[in-house]
C-alpha positions in Angstrom: 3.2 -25.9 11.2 2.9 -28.5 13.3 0.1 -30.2 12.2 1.4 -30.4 8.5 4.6 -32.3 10.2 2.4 -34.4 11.4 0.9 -35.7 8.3 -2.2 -33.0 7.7 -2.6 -31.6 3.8 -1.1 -28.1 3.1 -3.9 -27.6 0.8 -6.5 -28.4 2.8 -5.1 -26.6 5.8 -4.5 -23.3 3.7 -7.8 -23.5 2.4 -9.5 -23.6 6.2 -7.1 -21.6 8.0 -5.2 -18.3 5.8 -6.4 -15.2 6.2 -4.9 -14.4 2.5 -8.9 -14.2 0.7 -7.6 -15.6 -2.6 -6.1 -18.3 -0.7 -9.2 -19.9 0.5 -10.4 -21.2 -2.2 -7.2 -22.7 -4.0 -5.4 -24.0 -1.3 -3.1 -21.0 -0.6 -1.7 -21.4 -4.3 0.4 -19.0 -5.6 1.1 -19.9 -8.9 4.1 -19.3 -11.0 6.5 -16.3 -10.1 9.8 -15.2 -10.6 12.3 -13.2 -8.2 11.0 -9.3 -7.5 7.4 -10.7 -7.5 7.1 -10.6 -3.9 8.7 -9.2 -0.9 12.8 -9.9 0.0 11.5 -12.1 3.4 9.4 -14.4 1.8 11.0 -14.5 -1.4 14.1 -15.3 -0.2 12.5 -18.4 2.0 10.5 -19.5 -0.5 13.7 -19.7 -3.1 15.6 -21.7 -0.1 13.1 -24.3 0.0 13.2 -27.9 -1.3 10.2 -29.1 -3.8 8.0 -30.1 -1.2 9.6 -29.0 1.6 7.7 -26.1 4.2 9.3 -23.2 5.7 9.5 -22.1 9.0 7.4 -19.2 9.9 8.2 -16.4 8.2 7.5 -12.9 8.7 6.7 -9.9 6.5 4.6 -7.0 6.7 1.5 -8.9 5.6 1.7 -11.4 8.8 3.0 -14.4 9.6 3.8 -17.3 6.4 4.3 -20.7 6.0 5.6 -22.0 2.9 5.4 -24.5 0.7 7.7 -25.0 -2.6 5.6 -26.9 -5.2 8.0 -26.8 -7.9 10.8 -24.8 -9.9 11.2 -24.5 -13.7 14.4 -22.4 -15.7 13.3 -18.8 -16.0 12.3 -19.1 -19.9 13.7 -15.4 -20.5 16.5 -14.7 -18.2 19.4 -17.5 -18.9 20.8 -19.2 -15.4 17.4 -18.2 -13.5 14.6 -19.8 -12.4 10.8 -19.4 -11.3 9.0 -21.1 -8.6 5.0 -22.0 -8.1 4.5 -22.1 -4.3 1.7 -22.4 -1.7 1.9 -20.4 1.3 -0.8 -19.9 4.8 -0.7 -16.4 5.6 -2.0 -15.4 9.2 -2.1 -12.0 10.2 -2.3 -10.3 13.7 -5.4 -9.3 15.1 -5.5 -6.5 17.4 -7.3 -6.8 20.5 -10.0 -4.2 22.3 -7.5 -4.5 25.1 -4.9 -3.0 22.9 -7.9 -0.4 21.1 -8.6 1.2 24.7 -4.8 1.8 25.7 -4.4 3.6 22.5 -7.8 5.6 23.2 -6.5 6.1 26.3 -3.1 6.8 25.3 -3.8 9.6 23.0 -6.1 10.6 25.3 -3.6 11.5 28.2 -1.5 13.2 25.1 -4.3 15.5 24.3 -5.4 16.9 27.6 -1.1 17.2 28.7 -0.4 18.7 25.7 -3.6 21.3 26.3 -2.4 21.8 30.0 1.3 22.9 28.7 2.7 19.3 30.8 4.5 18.3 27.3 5.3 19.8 24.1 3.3 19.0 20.9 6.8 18.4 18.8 7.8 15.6 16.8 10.1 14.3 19.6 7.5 14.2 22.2 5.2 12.2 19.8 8.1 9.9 18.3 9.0 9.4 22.4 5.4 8.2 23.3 5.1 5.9 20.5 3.2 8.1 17.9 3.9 8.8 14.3 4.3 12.7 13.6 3.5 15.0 10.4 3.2 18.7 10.0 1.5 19.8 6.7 2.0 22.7 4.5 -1.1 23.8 3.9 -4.1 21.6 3.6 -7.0 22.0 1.2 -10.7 20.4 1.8 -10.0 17.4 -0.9 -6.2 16.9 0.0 -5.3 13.5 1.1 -3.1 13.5 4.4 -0.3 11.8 5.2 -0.2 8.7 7.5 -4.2 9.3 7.3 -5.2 9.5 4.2 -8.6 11.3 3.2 -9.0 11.7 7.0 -12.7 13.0 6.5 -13.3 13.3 10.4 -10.3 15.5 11.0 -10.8 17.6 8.1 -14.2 18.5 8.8 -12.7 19.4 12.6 -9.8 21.1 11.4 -11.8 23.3 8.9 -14.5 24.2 11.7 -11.8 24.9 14.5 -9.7 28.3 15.7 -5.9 28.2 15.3 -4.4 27.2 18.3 -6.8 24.4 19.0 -6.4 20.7 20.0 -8.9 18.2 19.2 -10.0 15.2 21.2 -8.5 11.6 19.6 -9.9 11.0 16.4 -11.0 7.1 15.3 -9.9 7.5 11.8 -10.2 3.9 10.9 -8.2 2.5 13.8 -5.8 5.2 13.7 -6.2 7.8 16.7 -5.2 11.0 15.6 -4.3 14.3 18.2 -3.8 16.9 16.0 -3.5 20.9 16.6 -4.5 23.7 13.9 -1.6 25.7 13.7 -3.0 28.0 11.1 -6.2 29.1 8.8 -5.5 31.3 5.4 -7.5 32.1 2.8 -7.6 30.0 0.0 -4.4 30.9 -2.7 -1.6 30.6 -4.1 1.1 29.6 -2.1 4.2 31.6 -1.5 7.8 30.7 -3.6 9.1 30.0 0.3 6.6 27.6 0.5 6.8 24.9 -2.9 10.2 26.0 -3.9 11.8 22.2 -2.5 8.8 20.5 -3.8 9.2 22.4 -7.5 13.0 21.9 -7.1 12.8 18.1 -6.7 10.1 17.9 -9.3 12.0 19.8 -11.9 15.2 17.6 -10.9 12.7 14.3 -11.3 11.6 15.7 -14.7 15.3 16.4 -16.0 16.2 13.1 -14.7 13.7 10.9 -16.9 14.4 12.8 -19.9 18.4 11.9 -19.6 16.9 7.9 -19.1 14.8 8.3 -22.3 17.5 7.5 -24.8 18.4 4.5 -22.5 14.7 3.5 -22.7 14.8 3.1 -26.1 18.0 1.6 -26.6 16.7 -1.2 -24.6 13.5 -1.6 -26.0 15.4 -1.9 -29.3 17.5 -4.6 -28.0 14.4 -6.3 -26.5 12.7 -6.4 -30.2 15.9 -7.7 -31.5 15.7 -10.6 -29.3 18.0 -9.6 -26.5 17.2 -11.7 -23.0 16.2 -10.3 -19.7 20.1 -10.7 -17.5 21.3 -8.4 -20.5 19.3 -6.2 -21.0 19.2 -5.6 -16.9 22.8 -5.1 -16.9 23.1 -1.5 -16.3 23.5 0.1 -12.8 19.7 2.0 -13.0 18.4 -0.5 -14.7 15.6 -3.5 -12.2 14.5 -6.3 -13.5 11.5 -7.6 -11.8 9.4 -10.6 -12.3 5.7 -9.7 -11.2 3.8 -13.0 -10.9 0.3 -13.0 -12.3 -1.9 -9.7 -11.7 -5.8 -8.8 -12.5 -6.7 -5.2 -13.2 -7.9 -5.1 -9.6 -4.2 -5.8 -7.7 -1.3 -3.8 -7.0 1.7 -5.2 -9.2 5.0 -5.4 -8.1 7.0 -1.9 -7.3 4.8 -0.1 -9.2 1.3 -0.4 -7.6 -1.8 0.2 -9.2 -0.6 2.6 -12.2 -3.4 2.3 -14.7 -1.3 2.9 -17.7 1.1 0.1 -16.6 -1.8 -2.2 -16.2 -3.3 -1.0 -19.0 -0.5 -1.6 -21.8 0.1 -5.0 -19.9 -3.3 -6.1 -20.8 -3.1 -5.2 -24.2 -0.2 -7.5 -24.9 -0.4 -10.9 -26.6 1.6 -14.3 -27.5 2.5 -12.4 -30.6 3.0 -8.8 -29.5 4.5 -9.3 -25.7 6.8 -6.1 -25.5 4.9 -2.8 -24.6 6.6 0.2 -25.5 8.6 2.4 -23.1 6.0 3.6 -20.4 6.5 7.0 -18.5 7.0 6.3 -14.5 7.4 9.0 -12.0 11.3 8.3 -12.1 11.9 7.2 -14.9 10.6 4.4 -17.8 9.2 1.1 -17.8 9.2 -1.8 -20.3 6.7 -4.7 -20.2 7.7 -8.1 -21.3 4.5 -10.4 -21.4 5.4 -13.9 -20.2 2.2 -15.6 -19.3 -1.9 -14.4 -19.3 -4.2 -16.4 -17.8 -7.7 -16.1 -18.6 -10.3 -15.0 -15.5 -11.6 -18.0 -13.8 -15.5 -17.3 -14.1 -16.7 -19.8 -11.9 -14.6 -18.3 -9.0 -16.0 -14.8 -9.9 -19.4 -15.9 -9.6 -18.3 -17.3 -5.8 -17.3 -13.7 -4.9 -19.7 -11.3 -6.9 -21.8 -10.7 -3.7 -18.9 -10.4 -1.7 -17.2 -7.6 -3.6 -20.6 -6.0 -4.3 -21.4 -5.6 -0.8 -17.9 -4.3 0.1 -18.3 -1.8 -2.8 -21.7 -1.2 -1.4 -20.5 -0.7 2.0 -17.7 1.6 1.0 -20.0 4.1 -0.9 -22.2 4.2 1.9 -19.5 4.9 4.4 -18.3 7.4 1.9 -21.2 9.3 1.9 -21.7 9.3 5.5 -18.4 10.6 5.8 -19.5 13.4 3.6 -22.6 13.9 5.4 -21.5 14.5 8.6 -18.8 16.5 7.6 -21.3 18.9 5.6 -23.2 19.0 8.7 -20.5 19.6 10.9 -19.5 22.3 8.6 -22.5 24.0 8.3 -23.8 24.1 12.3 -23.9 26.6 14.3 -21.6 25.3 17.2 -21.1 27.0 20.4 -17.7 25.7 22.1 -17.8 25.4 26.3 -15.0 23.5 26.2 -13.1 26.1 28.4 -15.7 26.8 30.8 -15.8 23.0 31.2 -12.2 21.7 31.3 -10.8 24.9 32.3 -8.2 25.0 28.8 -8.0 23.7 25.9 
């Protein structure tokens, strides 16, 4: 910040200093984007900003931004709005190994006093000491976890260990994870106790999106008949959301990485820019096409390599994962933690 008060080039500054990757190479530009495109903290600073002016630094869960407003044109849909194109230099935190070894150590110290009976394994002990806290339902081989994700290390433990157990801290990707096997079933169908909620709220979810279908089409209609965007989000369930521009590859504005979003969006065009209504898990969406840019090839070519050996570098970590959790799995493993530690 201080050195582009001084005089020095956002541009050139962005492209030698972000951390945001596509920002490197186009001097932190943005592009064009309406309001719901981002998140509220930066949107809200960047829509404060003079043309030309530079925000303060700005926070979001992404890292620390500055901002630059390059320009502002009217909305060309939605009458008495407008759209910005923006620069920003995103820097994020970095944790240190200082902080990596009091979290080892940390969970650590939880493991062994929760083995010796000095705490309680319960939500409020873990919440208390700093630690997020989830107890599952019933967990198959392939299930994701919560907070974790595919977890592949704890799975393999959890599926090799005898209820009541507490494993050692877990590196699952800089995330150390305690966690305690409260049960082991046989594989089946679970009990009416046990999904009745989870059927109840789907069932509500379902019921829901029906009564909104009739609504979805009304609007659609409307849209066809040339209706703009402040009308036609007029209605109390109804959001309007600008999503800047999106490849196949990124996650689009509050609604992620849906493949059949992405996938009717691609298939608009100049004379065709309305999708039909789309099914959602609550409810519908509509697609307006406002802009499609084509793929910049020459920049492709700059990161082929890149992106291939991340992709590489993923399968192979994949099927490492795999491998050791097959082995794990299929060992013959005699346990002396007792004998050693005196409890588990």
């Amino acid at each position: 910040q201080q050195q582009i008060a001084d005089g020095a080039d956002f541009a050139e500054l962005a492209e030698q200093y972000t951390m945001d990757p596509t920002g490197t190479s186009t001097g932190g530009d943005l592009g064009w984007f309406g309001r719901g495109a981002m998140v509220k903290a930066f949107e809200d600073a960047a829509y404060a900003l003079d043309i030309g002016a530079v925000s303060e630094p700005v926070q979001t869960q992404f890292g620390f931004h500055l901002i630059k407003l390059e320009d502002k044109r009217p909305a060309a849909d939605d009458e008495g709005e407008f759209e910005i194109r923006a620069r920003h230099i995103l820097i994020t935190a970095e944790v240190s190994q200082q902080t990596v070894d009091s979290l080892v150590r940390a969970a650590e110290d939880f493991a062994i006093a929760v083995r010796e009976g000095v705490v309680e394994f319960t939500q409020a002990v873990v919440q208390e000491r700093g630690g997020q806290w989830y107890q599952s339902r019933g967990t198959q081989r392939n299930d994701n976890l919560p907070l974790v994700g595919s977890a592949p290390d704890v799975k393999a433990w959890a599926f090799g260990a005898e209820p009541g157990s507490i494993c050692d801290p877990i590196d699952d990707g800089g995330k150390f994870v305690v966690a305690r096997l409260d049960e082991r079933r046989e594989a089946g169908f679970a009990g009416l106790d046990e999904v009745e909620s989870q059927v109840q709220s789907r069932w509500i979810a379902l019921q829901a999106r029906e009564l909104a279908r009739p609504q979805a089409d009304s609007l659609l209609a409307l849209a066809l008949d040339g209706a703009v965007m402040r009308e036609l989000a007029a209605g109390g369930n109804v959001t309007l959301t600008t999503t800047g521009l999106f490849s196949r590859n990124t996650n689009v504005a509050q609604v992620g990485r849906s493949p059949l979003f992405r996938g009717r969006g691609f298939r608009r065009t100049g004379e065709d820019p309305w999708s039909d209504r789309i099914q959602r898990e609550a409810g519908w969406a509509i697609i307006h096409l406002r802009e499609m840019q084509k793929a910049d090839v020459a920049e492709l070519a700059n990161v082929r390599d890149s992106v291939a050996a991340q992709l590489l570098q993923t399968k192979q970590n994949t099927a490492f994962s795999k491998w050791v959790s097959d082995l794990y799995l299929a060992a013959d493993i005699v346990d002396y933690r007792v004998e050693i530690y005196g409890s588990m």
